[in-house]
PLY file of the C-alpha trace (Angstrom):
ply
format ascii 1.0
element vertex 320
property float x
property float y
property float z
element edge 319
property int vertex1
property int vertex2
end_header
0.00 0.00 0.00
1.49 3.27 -1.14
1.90 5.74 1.90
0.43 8.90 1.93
2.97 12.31 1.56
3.82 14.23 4.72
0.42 16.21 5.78
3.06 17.62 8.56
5.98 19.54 7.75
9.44 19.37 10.02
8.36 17.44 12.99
10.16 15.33 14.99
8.75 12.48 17.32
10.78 11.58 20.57
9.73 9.28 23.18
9.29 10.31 26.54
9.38 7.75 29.84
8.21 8.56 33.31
9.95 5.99 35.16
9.41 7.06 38.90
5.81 5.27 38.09
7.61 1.86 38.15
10.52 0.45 36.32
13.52 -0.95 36.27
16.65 -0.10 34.29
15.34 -3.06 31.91
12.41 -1.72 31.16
13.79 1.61 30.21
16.97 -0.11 27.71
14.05 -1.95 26.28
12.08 0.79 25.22
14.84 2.92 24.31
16.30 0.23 21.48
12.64 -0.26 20.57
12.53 3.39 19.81
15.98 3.22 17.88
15.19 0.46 15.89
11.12 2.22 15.15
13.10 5.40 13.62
12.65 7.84 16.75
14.57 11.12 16.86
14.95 10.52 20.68
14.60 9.06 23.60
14.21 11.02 27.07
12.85 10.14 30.58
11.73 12.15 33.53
13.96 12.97 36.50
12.13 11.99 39.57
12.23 10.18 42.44
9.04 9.44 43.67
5.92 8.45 41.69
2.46 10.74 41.63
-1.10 9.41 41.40
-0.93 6.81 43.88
1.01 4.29 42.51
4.13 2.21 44.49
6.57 3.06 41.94
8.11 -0.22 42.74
10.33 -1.38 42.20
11.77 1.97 43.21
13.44 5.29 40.96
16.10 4.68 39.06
18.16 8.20 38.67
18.12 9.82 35.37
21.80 10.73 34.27
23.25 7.30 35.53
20.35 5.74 33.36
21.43 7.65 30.63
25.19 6.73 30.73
24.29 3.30 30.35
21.98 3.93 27.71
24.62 6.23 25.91
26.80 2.63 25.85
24.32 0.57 24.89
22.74 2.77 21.86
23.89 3.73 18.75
21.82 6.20 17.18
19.01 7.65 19.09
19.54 10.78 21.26
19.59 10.57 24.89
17.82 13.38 27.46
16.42 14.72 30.42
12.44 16.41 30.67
13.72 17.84 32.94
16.56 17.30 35.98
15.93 19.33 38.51
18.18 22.38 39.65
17.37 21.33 43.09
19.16 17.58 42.70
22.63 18.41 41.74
24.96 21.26 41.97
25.77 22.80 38.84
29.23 22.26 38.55
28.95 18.46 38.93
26.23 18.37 36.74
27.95 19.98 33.79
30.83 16.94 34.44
28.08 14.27 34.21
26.19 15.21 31.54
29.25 16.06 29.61
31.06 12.90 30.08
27.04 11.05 29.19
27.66 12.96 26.00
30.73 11.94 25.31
30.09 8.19 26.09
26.98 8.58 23.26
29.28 10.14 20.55
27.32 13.66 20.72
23.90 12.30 21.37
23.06 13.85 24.92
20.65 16.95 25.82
20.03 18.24 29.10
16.56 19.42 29.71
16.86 22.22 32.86
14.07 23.01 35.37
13.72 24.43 38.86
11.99 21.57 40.40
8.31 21.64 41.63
7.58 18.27 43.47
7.91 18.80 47.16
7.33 15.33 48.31
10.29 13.59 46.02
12.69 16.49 48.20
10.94 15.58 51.46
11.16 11.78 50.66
15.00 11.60 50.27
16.26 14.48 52.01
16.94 16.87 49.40
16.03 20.77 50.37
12.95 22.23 48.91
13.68 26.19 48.83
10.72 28.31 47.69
9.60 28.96 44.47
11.73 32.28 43.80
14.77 31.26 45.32
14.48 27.75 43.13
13.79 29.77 39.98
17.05 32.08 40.99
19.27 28.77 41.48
18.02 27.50 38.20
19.04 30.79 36.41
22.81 30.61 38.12
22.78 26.62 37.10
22.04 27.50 33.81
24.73 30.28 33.72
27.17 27.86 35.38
26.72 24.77 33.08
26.82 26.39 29.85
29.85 28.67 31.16
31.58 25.56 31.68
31.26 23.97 28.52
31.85 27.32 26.61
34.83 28.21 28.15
38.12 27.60 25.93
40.14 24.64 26.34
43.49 25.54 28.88
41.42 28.62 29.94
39.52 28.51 33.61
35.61 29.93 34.19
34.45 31.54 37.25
30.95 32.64 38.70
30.32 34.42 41.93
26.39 34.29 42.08
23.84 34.50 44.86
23.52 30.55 45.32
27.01 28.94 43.68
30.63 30.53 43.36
33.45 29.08 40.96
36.50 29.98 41.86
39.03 29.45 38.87
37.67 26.30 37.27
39.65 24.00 35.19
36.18 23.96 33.23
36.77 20.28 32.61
35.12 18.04 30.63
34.04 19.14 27.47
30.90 17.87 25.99
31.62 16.37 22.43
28.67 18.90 21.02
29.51 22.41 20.92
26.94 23.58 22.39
25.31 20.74 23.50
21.38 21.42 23.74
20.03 22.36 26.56
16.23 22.59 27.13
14.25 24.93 29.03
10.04 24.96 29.36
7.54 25.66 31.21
4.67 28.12 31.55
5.64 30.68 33.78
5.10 34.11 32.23
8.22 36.50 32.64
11.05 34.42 33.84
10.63 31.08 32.00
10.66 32.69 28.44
13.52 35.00 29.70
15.77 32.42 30.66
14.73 30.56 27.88
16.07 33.35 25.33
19.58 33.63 27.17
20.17 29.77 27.48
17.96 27.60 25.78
18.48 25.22 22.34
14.67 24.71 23.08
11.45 26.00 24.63
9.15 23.18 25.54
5.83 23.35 26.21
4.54 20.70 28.91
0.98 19.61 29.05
-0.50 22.94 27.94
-3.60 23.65 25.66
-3.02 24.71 22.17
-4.63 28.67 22.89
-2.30 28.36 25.91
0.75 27.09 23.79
0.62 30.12 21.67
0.56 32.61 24.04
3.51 31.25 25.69
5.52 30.81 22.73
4.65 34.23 21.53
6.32 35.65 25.21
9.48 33.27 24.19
9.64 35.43 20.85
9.27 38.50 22.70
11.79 37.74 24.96
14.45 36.07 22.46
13.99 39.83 20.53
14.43 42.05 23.68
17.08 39.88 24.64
18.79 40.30 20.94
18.25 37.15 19.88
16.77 35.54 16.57
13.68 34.00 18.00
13.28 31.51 15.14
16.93 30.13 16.67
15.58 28.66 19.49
13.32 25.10 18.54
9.93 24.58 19.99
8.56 21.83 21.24
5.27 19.73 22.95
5.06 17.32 25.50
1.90 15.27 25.23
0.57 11.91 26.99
0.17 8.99 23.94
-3.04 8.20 23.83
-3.53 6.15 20.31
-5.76 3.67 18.60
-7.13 2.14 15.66
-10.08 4.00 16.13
-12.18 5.61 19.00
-13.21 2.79 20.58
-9.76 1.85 20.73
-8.70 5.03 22.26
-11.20 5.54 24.43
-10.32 1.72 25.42
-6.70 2.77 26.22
-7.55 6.43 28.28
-8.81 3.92 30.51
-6.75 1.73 30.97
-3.58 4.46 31.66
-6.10 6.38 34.35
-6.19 9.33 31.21
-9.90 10.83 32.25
-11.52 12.79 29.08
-10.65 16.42 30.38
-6.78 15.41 29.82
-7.79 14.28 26.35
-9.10 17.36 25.36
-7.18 19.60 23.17
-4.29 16.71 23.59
-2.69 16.40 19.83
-1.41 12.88 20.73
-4.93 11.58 21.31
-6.73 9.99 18.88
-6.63 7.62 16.30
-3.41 8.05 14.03
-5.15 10.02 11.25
-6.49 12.11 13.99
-2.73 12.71 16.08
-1.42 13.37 12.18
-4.33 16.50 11.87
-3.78 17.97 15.50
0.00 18.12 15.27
-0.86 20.20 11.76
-2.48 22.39 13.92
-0.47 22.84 16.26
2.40 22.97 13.99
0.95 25.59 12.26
-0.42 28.00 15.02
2.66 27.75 17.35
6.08 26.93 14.93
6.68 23.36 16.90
9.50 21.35 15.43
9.40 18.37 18.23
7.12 16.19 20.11
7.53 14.02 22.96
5.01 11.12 23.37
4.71 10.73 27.09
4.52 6.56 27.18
3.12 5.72 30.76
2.98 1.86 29.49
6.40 0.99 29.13
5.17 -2.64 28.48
3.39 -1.42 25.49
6.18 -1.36 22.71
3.14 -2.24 19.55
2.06 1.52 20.68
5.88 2.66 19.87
5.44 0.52 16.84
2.32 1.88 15.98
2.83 5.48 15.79
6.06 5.07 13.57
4.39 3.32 10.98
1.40 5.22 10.51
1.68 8.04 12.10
5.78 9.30 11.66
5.50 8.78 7.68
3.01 11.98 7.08
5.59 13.65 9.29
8.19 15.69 6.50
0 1
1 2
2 3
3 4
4 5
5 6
6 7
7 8
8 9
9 10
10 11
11 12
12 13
13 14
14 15
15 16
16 17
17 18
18 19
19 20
20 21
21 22
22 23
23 24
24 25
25 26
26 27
27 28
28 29
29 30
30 31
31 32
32 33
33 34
34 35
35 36
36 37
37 38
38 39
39 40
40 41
41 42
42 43
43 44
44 45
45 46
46 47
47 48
48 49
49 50
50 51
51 52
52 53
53 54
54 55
55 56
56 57
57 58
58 59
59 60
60 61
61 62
62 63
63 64
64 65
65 66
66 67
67 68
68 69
69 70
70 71
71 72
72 73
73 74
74 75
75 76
76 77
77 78
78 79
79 80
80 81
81 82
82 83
83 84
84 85
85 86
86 87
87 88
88 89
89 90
90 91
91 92
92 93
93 94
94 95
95 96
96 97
97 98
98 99
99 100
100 101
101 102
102 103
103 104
104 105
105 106
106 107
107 108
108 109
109 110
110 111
111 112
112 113
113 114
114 115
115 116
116 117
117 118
118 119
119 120
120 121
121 122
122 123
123 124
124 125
125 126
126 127
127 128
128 129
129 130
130 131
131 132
132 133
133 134
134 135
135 136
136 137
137 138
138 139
139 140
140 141
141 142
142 143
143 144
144 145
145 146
146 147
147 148
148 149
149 150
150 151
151 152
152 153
153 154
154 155
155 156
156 157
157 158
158 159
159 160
160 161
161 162
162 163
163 164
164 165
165 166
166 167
167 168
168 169
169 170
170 171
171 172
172 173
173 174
174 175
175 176
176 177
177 178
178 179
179 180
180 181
181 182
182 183
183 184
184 185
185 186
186 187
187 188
188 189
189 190
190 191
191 192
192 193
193 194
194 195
195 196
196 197
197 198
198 199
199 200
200 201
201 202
202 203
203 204
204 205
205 206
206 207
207 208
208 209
209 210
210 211
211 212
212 213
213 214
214 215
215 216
216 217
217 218
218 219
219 220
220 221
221 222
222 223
223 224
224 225
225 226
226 227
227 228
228 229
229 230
230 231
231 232
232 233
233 234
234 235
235 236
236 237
237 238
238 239
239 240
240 241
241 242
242 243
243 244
244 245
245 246
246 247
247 248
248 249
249 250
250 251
251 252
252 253
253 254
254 255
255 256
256 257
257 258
258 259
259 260
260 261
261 262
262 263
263 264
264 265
265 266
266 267
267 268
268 269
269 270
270 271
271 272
272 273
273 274
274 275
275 276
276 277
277 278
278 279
279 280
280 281
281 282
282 283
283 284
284 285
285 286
286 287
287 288
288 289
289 290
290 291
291 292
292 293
293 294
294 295
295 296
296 297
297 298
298 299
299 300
300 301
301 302
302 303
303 304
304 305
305 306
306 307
307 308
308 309
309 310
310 311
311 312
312 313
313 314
314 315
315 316
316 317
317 318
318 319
């Protein structure tokens, strides 16, 4: 059967894992070949350490950037990332040497995805401090600064940062990511100081679990900051995080919502709900009213690998 052409123009499709719900390194190496092999662009995971919704989350987290050193061995082509670490997990100057040496384990196929943190109980749980809202946001923008001050710095020259939260005192700004820069990712909805630090720092804007009207407001504050801040706003890539919810038609999709706990208010106005002809229409959409160049399918059913298998056959070949 001849396919049809791309409906879509310049999207990419990524996978997305929440882990903290329940699994096991396994589970995650599993899916992330599966996703290799199906013709993904990417494969990322959350970075948590507690699961949400009620659920055990046994048999327990597994942490993000040692998952994604392993995976960085044990791939070959797909890229490897973070939506998002927290600022409040790791200080930035270790940070920068993890996710650099990640990169350079994957050949130049790592991304670090940035965020202040917002789930108390995951600090609470382990003993990691929860500071309030502004002073996390402030940390983030000093991470941020840090990290990327790192990598840019020249080789046999040293970086240093005297900020509120973090001082460097003449760094050896050691090791270099293989990617120069590597991507970073920043998102979020907040309306002044997201799409500001976005601007300064970001390879990306992503846009988490947000409407479409709501989508194009924010990204329309990222242009507005990416111009006061001097910046070509078309630079910066935008992207979509969405919960998969597919199948072969409604019955089959309303079928699945239930079985993942999705209730119909988080269907609504979701572009990866639906049947695949339906997903291919809504990311048109969206494409067209807010510039996206990238999705991430949130998979909560890390068991289900025909679902992988079944949006890159009929759903990634009307995507140009």
């Amino acid at each position: 059967m001849r396919r049809p052409r791309p409906t879509v123009v310049g999207v990419d499709l990524r996978i997305f894992t929440e882990p903290q719900q329940g699994a096991t390194y396994g589970d995650l190496l599993r899916v992330a070949r599966a996703a290799e092999d199906a013709g993904y662009d990417a494969f990322f995971r959350s970075d948590h350490y507690r699961a949400m919704g009620g659920v055990s989350g046994e048999p327990g987290p597994t942490d993000a950037w040692t998952t994604l050193s392993a995976l960085a061995v044990q791939t070959e082509r797909i890229r490897l990332g973070t939506l998002v670490t927290s600022a409040t997990f790791r200080l930035p100057g270790p940070l920068a040497i993890q996710v650099a040496q990640a990169d350079q384990m994957s050949g130049g196929r790592v991304e670090l995805g940035l965020g202040a943190g917002w789930f108390e109980a995951e600090h609470t749980g382990y003993g990691i401090p929860f500071p309030p809202t502004r002073e996390r946001f402030a940390r983030l923008a000093e991470q941020l600064a840090v990290i990327t001050g790192l990598w840019s710095t020249p080789a046999g020259e040293s970086f240093a940062f005297s900020g509120e939260h973090y001082t460097l005192v003449d760094s050896p700004a050691l090791p270099k990511p293989v990617q120069q820069p590597l991507p970073v990712i920043v998102g979020g909805t907040g309306p002044r100081r997201t799409p500001a630090l976005a601007a300064r720092f970001a390879t990306e804007f992503n846009l988490p679990f947000v409407p479409l009207e709501q989508a194009v407001q924010q990204v329309d504050r990222v242009a507005a900051a990416c111009t006061e801040a001097g910046r070509d706003p078309g630079s910066i890539t935008r992207s979509v995080a969405h919960t998969l919810v597919v199948g072969k038609d409604g019955t089959a999709v309303a079928r699945r919502a239930q079985e993942l706990g999705v209730d119909a208010e988080q269907l609504a106005d979701n572009p990866l709900a639906g049947t695949p002809a339906q997903i291919v229409d809504a990311l048109g959409t969206w494409r067209e009213r807010t510039g996206i160049r990238r999705v991430y399918l949130q998979v909560l059913d890390l068991a289900d690998l025909d679902t992988v298998e079944l949006v890159a056959s009929e759903v990634a070949p009307q995507l140009g």
